[in-house]
C-alpha positions in Angstrom: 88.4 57.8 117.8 85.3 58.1 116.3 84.8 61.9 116.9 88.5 62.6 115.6 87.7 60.8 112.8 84.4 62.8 111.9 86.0 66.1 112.5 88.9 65.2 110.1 86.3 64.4 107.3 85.6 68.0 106.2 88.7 68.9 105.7 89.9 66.0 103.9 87.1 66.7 101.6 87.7 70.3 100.9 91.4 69.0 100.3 89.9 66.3 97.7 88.0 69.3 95.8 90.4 71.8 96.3 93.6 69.8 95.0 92.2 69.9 90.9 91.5 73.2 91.2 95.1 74.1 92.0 95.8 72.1 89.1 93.8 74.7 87.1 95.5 77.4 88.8 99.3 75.9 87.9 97.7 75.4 84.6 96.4 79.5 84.3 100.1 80.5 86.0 102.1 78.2 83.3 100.3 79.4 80.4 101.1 83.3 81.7 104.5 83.2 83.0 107.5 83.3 80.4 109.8 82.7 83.3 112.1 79.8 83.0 112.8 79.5 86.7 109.3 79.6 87.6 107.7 77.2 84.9 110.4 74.7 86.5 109.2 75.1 89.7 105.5 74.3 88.0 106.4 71.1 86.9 107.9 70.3 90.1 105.3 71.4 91.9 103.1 69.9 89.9 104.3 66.4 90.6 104.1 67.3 94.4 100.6 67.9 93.9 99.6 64.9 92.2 101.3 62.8 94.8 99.0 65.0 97.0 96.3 63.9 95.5 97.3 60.2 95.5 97.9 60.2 99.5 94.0 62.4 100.2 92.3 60.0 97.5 94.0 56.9 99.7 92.5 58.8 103.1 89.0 58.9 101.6 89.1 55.4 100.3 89.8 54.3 104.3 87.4 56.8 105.6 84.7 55.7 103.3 85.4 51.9 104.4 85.1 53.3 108.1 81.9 54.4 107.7 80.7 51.2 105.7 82.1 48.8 107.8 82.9 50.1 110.9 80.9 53.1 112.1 78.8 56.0 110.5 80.7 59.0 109.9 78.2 60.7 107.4 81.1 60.7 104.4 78.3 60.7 101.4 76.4 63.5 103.4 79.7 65.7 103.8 80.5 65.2 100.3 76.7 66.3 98.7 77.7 69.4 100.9 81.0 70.5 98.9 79.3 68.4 95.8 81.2 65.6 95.9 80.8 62.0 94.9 82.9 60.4 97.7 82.3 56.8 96.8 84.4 54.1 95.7 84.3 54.3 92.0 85.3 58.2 92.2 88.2 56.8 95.1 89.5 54.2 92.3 89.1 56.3 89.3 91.1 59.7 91.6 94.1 57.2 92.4 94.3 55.9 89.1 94.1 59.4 87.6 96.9 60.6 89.9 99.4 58.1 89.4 99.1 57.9 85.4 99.7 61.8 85.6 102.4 61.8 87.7 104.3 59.0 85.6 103.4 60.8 82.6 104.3 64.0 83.8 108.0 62.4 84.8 108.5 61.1 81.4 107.1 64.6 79.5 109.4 66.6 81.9 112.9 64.6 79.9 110.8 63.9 76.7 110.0 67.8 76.1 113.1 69.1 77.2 114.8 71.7 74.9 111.3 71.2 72.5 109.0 74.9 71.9 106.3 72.7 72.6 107.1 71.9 76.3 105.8 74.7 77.6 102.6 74.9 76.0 101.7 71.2 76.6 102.0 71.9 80.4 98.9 74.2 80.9 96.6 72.0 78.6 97.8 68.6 80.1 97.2 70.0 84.0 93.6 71.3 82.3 92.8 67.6 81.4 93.5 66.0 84.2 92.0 68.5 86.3 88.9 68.2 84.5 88.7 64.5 84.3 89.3 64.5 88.5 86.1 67.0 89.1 84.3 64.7 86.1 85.1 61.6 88.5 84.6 63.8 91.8 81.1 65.3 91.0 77.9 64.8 92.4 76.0 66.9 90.2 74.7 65.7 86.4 75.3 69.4 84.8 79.1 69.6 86.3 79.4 66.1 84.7 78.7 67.1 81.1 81.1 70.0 81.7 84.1 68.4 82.8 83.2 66.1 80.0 83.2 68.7 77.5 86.6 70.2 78.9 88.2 67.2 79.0 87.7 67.0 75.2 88.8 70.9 74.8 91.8 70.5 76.5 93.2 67.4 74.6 92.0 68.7 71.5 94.9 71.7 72.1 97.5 68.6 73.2 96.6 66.6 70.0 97.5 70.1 68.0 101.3 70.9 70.0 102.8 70.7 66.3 100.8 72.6 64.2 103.0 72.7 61.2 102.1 69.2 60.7 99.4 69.0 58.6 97.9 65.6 58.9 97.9 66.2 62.9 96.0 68.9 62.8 93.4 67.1 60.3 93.1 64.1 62.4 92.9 66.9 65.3 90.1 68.3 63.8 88.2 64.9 63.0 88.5 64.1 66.4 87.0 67.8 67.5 84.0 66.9 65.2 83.4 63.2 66.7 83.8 64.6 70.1 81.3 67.4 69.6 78.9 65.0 68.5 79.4 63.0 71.5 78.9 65.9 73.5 75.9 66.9 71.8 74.7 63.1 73.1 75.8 63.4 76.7 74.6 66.7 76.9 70.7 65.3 76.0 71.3 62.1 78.2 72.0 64.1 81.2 68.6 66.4 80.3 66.6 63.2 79.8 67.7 61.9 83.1 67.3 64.7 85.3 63.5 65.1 83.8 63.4 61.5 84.3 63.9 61.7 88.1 63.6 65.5 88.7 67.2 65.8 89.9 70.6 66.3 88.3 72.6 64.6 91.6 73.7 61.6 91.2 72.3 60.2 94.5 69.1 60.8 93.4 69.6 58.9 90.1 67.7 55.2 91.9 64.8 53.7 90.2 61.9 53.6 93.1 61.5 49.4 91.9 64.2 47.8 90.9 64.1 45.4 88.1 61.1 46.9 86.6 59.5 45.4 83.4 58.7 48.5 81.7 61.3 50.6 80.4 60.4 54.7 80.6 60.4 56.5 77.2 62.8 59.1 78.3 65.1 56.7 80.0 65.0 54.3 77.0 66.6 57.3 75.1 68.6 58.4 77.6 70.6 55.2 77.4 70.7 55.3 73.6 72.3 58.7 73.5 74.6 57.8 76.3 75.5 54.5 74.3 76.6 56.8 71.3 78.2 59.4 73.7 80.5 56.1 75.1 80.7 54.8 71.5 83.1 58.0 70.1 84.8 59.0 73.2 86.4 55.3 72.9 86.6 55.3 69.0 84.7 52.5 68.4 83.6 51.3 64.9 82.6 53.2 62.5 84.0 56.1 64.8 87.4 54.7 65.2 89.5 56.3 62.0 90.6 59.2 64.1 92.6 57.1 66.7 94.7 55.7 64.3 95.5 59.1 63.0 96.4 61.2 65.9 99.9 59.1 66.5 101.8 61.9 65.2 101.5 63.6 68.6 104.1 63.2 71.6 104.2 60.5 72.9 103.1 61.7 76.5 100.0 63.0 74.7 99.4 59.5 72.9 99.8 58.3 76.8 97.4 60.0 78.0 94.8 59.7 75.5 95.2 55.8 75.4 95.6 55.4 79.1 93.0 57.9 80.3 91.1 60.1 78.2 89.6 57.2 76.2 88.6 55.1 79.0 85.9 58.0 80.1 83.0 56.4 77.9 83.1 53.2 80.1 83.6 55.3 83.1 80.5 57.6 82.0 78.1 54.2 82.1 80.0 52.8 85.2 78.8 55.8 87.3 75.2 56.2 85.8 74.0 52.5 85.6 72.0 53.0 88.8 69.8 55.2 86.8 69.2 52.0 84.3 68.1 49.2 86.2 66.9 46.4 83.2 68.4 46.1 79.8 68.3 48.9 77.8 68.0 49.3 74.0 71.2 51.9 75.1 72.4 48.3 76.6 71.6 46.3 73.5 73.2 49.3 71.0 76.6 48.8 73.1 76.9 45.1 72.5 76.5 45.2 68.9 79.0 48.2 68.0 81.4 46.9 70.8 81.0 43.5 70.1 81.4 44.1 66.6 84.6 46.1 66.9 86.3 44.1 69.2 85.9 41.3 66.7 87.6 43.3 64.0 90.2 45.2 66.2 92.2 42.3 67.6 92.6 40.9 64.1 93.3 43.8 62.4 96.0 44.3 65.3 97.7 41.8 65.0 98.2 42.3 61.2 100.1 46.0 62.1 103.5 46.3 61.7 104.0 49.6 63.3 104.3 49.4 67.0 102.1 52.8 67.9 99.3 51.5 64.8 99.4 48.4 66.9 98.4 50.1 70.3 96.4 52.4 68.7 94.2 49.4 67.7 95.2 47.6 70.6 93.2 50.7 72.0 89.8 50.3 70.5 89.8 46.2 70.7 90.2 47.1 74.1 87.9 49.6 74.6 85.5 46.9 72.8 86.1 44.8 75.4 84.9 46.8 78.3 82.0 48.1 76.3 80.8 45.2 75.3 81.3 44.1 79.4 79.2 46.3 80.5 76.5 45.9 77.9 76.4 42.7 79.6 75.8 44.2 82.9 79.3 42.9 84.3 80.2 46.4 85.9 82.5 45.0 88.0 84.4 43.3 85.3 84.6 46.0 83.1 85.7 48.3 86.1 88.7 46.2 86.6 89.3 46.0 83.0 89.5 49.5 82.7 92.1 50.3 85.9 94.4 47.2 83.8 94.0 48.6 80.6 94.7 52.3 81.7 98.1 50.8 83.6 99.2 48.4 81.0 98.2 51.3 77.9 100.3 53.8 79.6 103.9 51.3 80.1 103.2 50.5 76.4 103.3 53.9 75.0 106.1 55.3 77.3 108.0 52.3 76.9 107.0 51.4 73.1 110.6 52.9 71.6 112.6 49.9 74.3 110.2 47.5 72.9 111.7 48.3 69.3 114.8 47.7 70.2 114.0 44.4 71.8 111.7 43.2 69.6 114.9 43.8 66.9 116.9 40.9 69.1 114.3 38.2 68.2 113.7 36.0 65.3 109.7 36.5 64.6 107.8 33.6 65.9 106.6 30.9 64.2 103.3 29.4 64.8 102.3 27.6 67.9 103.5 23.7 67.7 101.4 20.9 68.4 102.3 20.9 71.9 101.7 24.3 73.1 98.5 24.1 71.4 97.5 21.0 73.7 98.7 22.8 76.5 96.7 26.1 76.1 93.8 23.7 75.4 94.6 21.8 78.8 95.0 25.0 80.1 91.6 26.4 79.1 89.8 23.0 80.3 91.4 23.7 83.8 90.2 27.4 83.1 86.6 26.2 82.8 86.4 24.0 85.6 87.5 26.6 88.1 85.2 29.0 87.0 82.7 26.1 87.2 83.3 25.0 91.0 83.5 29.2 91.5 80.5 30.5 89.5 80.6 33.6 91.7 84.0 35.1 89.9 82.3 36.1 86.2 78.4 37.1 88.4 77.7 33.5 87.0 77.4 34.7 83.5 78.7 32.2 81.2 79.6 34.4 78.6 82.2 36.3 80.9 83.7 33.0 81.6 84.5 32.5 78.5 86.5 35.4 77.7 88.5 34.5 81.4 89.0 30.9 79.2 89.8 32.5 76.7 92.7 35.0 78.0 94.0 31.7 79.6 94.5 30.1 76.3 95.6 33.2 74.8 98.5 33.7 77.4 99.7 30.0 76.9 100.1 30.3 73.0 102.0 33.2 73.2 104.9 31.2 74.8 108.0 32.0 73.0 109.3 29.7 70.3 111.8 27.2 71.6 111.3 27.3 75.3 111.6 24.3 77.4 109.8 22.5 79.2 109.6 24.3 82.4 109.3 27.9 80.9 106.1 26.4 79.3 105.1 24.7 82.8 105.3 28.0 84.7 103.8 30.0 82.0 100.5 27.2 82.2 100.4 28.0 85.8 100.6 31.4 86.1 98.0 31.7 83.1 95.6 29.7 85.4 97.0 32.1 88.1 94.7 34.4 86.2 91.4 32.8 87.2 91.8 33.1 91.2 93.5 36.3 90.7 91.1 38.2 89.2 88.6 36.1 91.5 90.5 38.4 94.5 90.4 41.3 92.7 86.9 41.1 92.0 86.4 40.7 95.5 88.1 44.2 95.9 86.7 46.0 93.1 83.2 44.7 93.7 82.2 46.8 96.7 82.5 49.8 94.2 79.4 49.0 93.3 76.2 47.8 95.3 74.3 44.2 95.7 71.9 43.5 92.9 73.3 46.1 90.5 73.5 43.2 87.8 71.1 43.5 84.9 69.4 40.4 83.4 70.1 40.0 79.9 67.1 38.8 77.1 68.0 35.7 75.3 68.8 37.8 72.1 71.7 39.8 73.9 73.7 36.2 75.2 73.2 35.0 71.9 74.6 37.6 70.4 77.5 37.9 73.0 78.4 34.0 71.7 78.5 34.1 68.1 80.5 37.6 68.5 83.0 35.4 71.0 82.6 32.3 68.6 83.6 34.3 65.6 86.3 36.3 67.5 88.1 32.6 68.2 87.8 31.4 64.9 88.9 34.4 63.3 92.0 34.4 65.6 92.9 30.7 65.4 92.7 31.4 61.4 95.4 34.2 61.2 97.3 32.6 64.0 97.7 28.8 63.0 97.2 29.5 58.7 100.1 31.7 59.1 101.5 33.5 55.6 99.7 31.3 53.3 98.7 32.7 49.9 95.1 32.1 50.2 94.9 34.3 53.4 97.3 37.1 52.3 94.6 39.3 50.8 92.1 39.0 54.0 95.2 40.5 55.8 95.7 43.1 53.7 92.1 43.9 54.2 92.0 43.2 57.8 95.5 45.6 58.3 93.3 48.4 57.6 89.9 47.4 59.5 88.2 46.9 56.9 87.6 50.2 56.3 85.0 50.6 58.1 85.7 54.2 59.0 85.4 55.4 55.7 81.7 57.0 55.9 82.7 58.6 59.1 86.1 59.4 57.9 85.1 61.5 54.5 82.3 63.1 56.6 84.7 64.4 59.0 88.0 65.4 56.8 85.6 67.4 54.2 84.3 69.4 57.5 87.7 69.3 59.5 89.3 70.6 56.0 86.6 73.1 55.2 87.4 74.4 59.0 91.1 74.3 58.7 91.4 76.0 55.2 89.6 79.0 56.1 91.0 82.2 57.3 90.8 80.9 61.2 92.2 78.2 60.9 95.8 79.6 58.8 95.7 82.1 61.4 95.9 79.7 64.2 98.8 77.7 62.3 100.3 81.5 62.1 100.0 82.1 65.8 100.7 78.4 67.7 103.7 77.7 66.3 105.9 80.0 66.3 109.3 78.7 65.5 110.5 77.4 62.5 110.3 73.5 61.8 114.1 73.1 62.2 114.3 74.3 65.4 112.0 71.4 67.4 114.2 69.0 68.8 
């Protein structure tokens, strides 16, 4: 068996590389061909081929468990040959890439139909994902930062399907700026890094000591520009405005953004923190901004009353969250949280115009009665002592247990006005359900990433990480419990719009995103993109 299963390793792995580069080559073929019949079979095809890629991803993952835990087969050796990455972060991350583009493709393929746009979002969408597949595939530093920077290109050409409207292709632009500027940052990271250990591969990226007291210069920086780089790819605060302005693209395009394209700053830090192994000020600059934004996201969230402004901001708090967990160190935490979020993102958009309609059925609730209260408390106290006999679940960092407490809690007040008894029982329980749940899944998720990859964190950064936590549970119990009252109505008002704290950003980027769009390039790409008249887009 074992010889079989050797020889079979080459080829699977030229079949993992080979797969996204068809996608480029549907891409190139799509954006030539004016052929009806054949751009069908594309998008056919092109669904085939992502399933493809789902079932060779799934291979690799059992190979590369083979030759963990059973015998040798030389998988990461085989890989560095083709440059490949076959480990189980790029196994996780190809899977989850596949399926959200398949699903999304299936809804586009219905969503576009009859619209001028359908045909020019195919090439650009297959571009993205099949540079975000060789980002996650890579071995190599340099083909990192260029799949990074394609990724970016790419969307940048999905977030601009409708030129004719005006504010699109502003927000469009802002985001261009923000993402060159990140690029700019990754770009020097990668440089630092590779003169830090004289190698660009990612195998080579292992601190000789680990735990080292002494931080280099260059890596110090490194993580700081890498922090920034992770900071506006997932629109954090003061980068944020952007997010919340690029809704007027299709929905499959919001989908995509929200459930993959975003999630590649927590990603970028997931597959280089071997190369920082202590807290770094890069570390230190993610807790603050995340931690900061997280804070204001949730309540300015749930102050929206538009269901996409509501994801959108559902987006950054999000985003927050997994920043601000691996500023922590809690790697495999914020690896799980960012395979749920990319699932749970992509249902909401795709199914946000269902939601409408249901949410239209529904009285709005009312605030949580006495006895729901006491039972999320309960709840939470159950919460805490689970996590106390089980340490091992959050890495034994206190502060992860408390958000698990607190996404107990959270779940239990949001049982619906009115229900009895036992709805409220089996809600209780399966909020609980939560704590061993993720306690398997962690299980899973944490052979992704090897023993003693934890950092230690200085007093200053769990300090930090409690107030932000203490301040994000008062600030929530505030808007939740004091309801509509008059004295609070003006901190929502300011709240609904984040405080505007994207305004420095924001007028920075609209008076260079309108410079760039007013001048004679830019009216001629308007001219040229769109051909057809507004009238006729279904």
């Amino acid at each position: 068996m074992t010889p079989s299963l050797t020889l079979l390793t080459p080829p699977l792995l030229i079949g993992w590389l080979s797969l996204p580069l068809a996608l480029f080559a549907i891409a190139l073929f799509s954006n030539w061909s004016r052929n009806g019949r054949k751009l069908a079979y594309a998008w056919r095809f092109t669904e085939r081929l992502l399933l493809a890629i789902l079932a060779v991803s799934l291979m690799i993952g059992v190979l590369l468990w083979v030759d963990r835990r059973l015998v040798e087969l030389g998988l990461p050796e085989s890989g560095a040959r083709f440059g490949l990455y076959p480990d189980g972060l790029a196994v996780w991350m190809s899977l989850m890439v596949a399926f959200i583009g398949w699903v999304i493709l299936r809804y586009a393929s219905d969503y576009l139909r009859g619209d001028p746009a359908r045909n020019t979002f195919l090439p650009w969408f297959l571009t993205t994902l099949a540079c975000v597949l060789l980002l996650i595939m890579t071995d190599h530093l340099l083909v990192l930062a260029g799949a990074w920077i394609g990724v970016s290109l790419a969307l940048h050409q999905l977030l601009t399907l409708y030129p004719q409207r005006s504010e699109a292709r502003l927000a469009a632009a802002q985001k261009f700026i923000a993402s060159r500027l990140g690029d700019v940052c990754v770009i020097a990271g990668v440089l630092l890094l590779g003169h830090h250990y004289g190698s660009f591969r990612l195998p080579d990226l292992q601190p000789a000591s680990q735990g080292a007291l002494e931080l280099p210069v260059d890596l110090a920086w490194a993580s700081v520009l890498l922090a920034l780089a992770a900071l506006l790819k997932c629109a954090q605060i003061p980068f944020h405005g952007w997010l919340i302005r690029v809704m007027e693209a299709p929905t499959p395009v919001s989908a995509l953004l929200h459930a993959g394209v975003i999630n590649l700053g927590g990603f970028l830090w997931l597959r280089l923190h071997p190369a920082f192994p202590v807290f770094t000020p890069g570390h230190g600059l993610l807790l603050v901004v995340a931690g900061i934004t997280l804070v204001v996201a949730v309540i300015t969230m749930m102050t929206q009353t538009s269901v996409k402004h509501a994801l959108a901001w559902s987006t950054v708090s999000q985003m927050g969250f997994m920043l601000f967990e691996i500023a922590l160190g809690a790697y495999t935490l914020a690896f799980l949280h960012l395979l749920a979020h990319s699932l749970y993102k992509a249902h909401s958009f795709l199914a946000c115009g269902r939601t409408v309609k249901v949410s239209a059925c529904y009285a709005p609730e009312t605030t949580p009665g006495v006895a729901t209260v006491l039972l999320a408390l309960a709840s939470g106290v159950v919460g805490s002592g689970l996590l106390w006999l089980w340490p091992g679940l959050v890495e034994g960092r206190p502060v992860l247990g408390g958000v698990l407490v607190l996404a107990v809690i959270a779940s239990v007040l949001a049982i619906p006005h009115g229900a009895n008894r036992r709805t409220r029982g089996w809600v209780a329980l399966m909020a609980l359900a939560l704590v061993p749940v993720y306690g398997a899944l962690h299980a899973v998720l944490g052979l992704v990433f090897q023993p003693g990859a934890e950092i230690s964190l200085p007093t200053w950064a769990s300090v930090v990480a409690w107030s932000l936590l203490g301040v994000l549970l008062g600030l929530s119990a505030l808007v939740v419990f004091a309801g509509t009252r008059a004295w609070l109505v003006p901190w929502q008002a300011r709240f609904a719009t984040g405080l505007n704290l994207d305004q420095p950003f924001e007028r920075l980027t609209r008076r260079l995103a309108s410079k760039a769009l007013a001048g004679p390039a830019g009216r001629q790409h308007e001219r040229d993109a769109y051909p057809f008249p507004a009238g006729e887009q279904s």
